[in-house]
C-alpha positions in Angstrom: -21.0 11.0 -1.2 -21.9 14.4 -2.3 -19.9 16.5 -5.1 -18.5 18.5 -2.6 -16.9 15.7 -0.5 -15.9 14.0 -3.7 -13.7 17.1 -5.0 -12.4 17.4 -2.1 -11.0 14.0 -1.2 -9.7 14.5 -5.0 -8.3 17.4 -4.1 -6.1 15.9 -0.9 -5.5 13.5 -3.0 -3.4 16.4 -5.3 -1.8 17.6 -2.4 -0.5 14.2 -1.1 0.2 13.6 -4.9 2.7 16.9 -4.4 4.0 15.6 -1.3 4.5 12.2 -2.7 6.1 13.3 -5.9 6.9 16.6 -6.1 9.9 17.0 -3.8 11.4 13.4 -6.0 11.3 15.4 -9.1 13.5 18.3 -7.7 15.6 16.1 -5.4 17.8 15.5 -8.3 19.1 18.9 -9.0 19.6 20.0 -5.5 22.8 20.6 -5.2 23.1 22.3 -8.7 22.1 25.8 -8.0 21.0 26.5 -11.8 17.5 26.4 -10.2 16.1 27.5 -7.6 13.2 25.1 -5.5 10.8 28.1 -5.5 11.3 28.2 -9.3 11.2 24.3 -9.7 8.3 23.8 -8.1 6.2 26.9 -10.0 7.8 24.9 -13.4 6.5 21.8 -12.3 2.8 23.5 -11.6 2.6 25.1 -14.8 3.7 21.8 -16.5 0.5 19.9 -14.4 -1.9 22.4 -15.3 -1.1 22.8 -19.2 0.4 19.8 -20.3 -3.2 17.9 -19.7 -4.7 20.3 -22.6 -2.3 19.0 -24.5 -2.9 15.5 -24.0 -4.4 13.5 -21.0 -4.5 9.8 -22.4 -2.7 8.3 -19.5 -5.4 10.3 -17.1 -8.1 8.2 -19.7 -6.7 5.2 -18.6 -6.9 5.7 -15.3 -10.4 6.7 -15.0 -11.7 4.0 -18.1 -9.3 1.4 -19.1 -8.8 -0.5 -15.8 -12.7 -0.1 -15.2 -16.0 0.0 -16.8 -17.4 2.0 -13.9 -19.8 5.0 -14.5 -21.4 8.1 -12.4 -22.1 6.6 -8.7 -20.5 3.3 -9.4 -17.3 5.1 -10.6 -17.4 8.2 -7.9 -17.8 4.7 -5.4 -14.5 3.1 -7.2 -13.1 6.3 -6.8 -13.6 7.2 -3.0 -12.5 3.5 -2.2 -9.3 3.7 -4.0 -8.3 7.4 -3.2 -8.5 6.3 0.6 -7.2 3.0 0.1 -4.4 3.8 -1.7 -3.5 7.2 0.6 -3.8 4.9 3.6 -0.8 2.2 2.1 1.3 5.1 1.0 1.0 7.4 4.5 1.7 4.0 6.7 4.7 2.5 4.3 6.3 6.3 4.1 6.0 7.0 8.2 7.7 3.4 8.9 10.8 4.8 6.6 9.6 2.6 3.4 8.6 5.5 0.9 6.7 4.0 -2.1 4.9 4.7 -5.7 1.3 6.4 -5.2 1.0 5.5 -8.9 0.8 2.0 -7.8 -1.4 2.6 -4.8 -4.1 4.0 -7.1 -3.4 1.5 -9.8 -3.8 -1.8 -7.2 -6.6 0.2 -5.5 -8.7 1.0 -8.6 -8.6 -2.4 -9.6 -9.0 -4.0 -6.3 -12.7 -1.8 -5.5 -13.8 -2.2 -9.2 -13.5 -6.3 -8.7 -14.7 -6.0 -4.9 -17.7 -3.7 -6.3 -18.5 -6.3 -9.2 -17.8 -4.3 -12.2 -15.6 -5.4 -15.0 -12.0 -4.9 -14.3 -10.2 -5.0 -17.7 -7.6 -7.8 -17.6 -5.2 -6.8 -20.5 -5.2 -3.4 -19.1 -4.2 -4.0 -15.9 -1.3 -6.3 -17.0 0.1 -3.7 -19.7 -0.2 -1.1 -17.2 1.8 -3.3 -14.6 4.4 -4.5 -17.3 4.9 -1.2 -18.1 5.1 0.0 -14.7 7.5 -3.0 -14.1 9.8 -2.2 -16.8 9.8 1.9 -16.4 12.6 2.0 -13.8 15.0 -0.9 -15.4 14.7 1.3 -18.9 15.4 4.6 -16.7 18.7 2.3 -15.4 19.8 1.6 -18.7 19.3 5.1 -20.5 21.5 6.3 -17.5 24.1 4.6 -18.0 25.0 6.1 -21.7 24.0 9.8 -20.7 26.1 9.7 -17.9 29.0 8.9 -20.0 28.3 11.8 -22.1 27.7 14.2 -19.7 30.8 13.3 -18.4 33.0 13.4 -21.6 31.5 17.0 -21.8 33.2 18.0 -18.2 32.0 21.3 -18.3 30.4 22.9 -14.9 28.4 25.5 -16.8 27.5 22.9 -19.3 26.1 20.4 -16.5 23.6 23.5 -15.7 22.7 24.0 -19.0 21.7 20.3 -19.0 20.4 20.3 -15.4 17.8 23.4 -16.8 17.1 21.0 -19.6 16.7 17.6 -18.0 14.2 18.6 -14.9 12.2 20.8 -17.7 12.0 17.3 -19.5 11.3 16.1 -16.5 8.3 18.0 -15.6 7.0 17.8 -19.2 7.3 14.0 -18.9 5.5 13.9 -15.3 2.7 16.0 -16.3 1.8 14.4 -19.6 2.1 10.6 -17.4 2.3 9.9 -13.6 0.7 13.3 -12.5 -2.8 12.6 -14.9 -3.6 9.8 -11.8 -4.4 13.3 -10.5 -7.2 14.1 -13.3 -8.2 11.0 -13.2 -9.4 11.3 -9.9 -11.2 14.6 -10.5 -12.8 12.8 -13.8 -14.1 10.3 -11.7 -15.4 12.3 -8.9 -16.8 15.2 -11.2 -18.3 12.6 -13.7 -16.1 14.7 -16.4 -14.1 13.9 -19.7 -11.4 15.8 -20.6 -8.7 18.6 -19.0 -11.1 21.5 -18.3 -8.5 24.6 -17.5 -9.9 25.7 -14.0 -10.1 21.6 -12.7 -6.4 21.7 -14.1 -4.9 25.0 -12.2 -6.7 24.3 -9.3 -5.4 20.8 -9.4 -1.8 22.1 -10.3 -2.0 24.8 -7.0 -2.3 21.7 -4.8 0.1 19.8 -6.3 2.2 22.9 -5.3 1.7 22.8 -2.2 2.1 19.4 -1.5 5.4 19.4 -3.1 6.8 22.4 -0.8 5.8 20.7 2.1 7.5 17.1 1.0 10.7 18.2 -0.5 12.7 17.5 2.4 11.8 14.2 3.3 11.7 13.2 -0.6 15.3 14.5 -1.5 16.4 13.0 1.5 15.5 9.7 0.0 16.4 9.8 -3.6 19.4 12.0 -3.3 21.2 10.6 -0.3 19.7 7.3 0.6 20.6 5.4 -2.7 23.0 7.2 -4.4 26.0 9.4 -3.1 24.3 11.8 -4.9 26.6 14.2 -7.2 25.1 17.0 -9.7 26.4 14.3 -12.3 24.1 12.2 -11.3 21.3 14.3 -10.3 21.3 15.8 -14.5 21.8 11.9 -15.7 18.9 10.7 -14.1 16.7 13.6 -15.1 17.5 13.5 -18.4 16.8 9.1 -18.5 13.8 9.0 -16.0 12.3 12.1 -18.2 13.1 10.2 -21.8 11.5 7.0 -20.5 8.2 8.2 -19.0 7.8 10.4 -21.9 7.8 7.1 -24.0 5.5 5.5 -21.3 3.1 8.4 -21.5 3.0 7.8 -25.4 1.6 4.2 -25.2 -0.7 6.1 -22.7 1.0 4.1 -19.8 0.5 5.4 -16.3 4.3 4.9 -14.6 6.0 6.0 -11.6 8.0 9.3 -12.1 9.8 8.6 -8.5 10.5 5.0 -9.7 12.1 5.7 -12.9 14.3 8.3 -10.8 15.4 5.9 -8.7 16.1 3.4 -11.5 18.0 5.9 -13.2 20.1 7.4 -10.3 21.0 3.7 -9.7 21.8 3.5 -13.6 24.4 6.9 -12.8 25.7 5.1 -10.0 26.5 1.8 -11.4 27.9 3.7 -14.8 31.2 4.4 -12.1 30.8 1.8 -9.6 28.3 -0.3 -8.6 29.8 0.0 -4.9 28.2 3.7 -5.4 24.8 2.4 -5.0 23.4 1.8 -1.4 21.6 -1.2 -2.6 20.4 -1.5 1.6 18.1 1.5 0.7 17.1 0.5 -2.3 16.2 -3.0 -1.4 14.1 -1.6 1.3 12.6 1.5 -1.8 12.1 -2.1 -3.5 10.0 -3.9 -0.9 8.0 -1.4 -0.9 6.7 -1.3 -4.2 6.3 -5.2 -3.8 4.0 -4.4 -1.2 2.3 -1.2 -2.4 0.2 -2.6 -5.1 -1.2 -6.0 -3.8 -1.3 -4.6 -0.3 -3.8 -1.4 -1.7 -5.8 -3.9 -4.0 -6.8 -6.3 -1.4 -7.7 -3.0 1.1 -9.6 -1.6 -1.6 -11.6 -4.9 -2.6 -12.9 -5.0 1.3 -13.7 -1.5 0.8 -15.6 -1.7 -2.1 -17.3 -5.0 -0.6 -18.2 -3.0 2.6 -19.5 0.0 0.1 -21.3 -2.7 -2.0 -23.2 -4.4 1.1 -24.3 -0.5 2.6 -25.8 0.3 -0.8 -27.7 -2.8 -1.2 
């Protein structure tokens, strides 16, 4: 493929990034009117485009760790999994089972580097997963004590003053972990290292977008579909989902953002009652993920098998 039709499969891959993830991060605060969407979303662009100067490990291990792959063997991984995983994602969200792109890309990277022949890093892969695996339980458990305290502070104007502070946490906490899959792709299909500005506003623009155009359907889920949804909970879960990935992000551990959310709204929930939680919707949110990974590996290994047999 040339460059161009690399960057700009990276670059849908952004903007289904936004509509994947973006509306999750502001479905919490919804209904607390401290800020605005307009306002969320430029926060959460300005996070994804200057957080990676900062630091872009998790982004590294993305494009390095889980393969070995270089220039046309790595912009062949990439093209695979970016359509392999996009493909899982779009069919699993229109058939009502919304699901982690972080995984996609995860399963799918792995899947095309093994299906392409190149050495797929076993210990990565593994600590990526456990990590991944353990993200949302650790979002449910820090819930459960910031709740409490939020609570025993009962104070409306308070609440917003935490709600302002908890989804700038979390933005800081997506961009600096689930939101590098995003550079990652570009790295791979520019044949760069590093966060170069212009890759990184341009990058954060489409994010933008995405997340404008999927902030319905996403705060349906998260905010109704699991929870009862109350601004409570909404501030509890930004506060633990944005704590944990942070702590992800410094082991450089790619994680779900929208997964840790849900663990932690469920963690807000079950801090009152676990009859709160709709555990129907998140049983189906569950099965999901089961699928998501395995499902985009094995669709990415033909891929790359296919890609393999056309370049020979």
């Amino acid at each position: 493929m040339s460059l161009a039709a690399l960057t700009a499969l990276a670059a849908l891959f952004a903007i289904i990034t936004g509509v994947n993830d973006g509306g999750a991060l502001l479905a919490t605060g919804l209904k607390i009117p401290s800020i605005r969407p307009v306002t969320g979303v430029l926060m959460m662009m300005t996070a994804v485009a200057l957080v990676p100067l900062v630091t872009h490990q998790v982004a590294t291990t993305f494009a390095t760790r889980l393969t070995t792959a270089e220039g046309a063997e790595g912009q062949v991984i990439m093209s695979v999994a970016v359509l392999s995983a996009l493909l899982v994602v779009v069919v699993l969200s229109n058939r009502g089972r919304p699901t982690s792109l972080t995984l996609a890309i995860v399963g799918a990277l792995t899947g095309a580097g093994l299906g392409l022949g190149v050495p797929v890093s076993t210990e990565a892969v593994l600590f990526v997963l456990a990590t991944a695996l353990a993200a949302p339980f650790v979002g449910a458990l820090l819930a459960v004590p910031v709740r409490h305290l939020l609570a025993l502070l009962g104070n409306a104007r308070l609440l917003r003053r935490w709600h302002r502070a908890g989804f700038t946490l979390q933005c800081l906490a997506y961009a600096a972990n689930d939101g590098q899959k995003m550079l990652a792709v570009f790295m791979l299909a520019q044949g760069f290292s590093g966060a170069p500005l212009p890759t990184c506003v341009a990058m954060a623009a489409m994010f933008g977008a995405g997340a404008v155009y999927g902030l319905p359907r996403a705060g349906r889920t998260l905010s109704r579909e699991i929870i009862a949804s109350r601004p409570l909970h909404g501030v509890t879960a930004e506060l633990a989902s944005g704590t944990a990935v942070i702590g992800c992000a410094a082991l450089g551990a790619p994680v779900s953002m929208t997964q840790t959310i849900a663990g932690a709204l469920i963690g807000a929930g079950m801090a009152e009652s676990a009859g709160r939680v709709r555990w129907h919707a998140a049983v189906k949110i569950v099965l999901a993920w089961m699928l998501t990974l395995p499902v985009s590996g094995l669709l990415a290994a033909a891929g790359a098998l296919v890609a393999r047999g056309v370049i020979a």
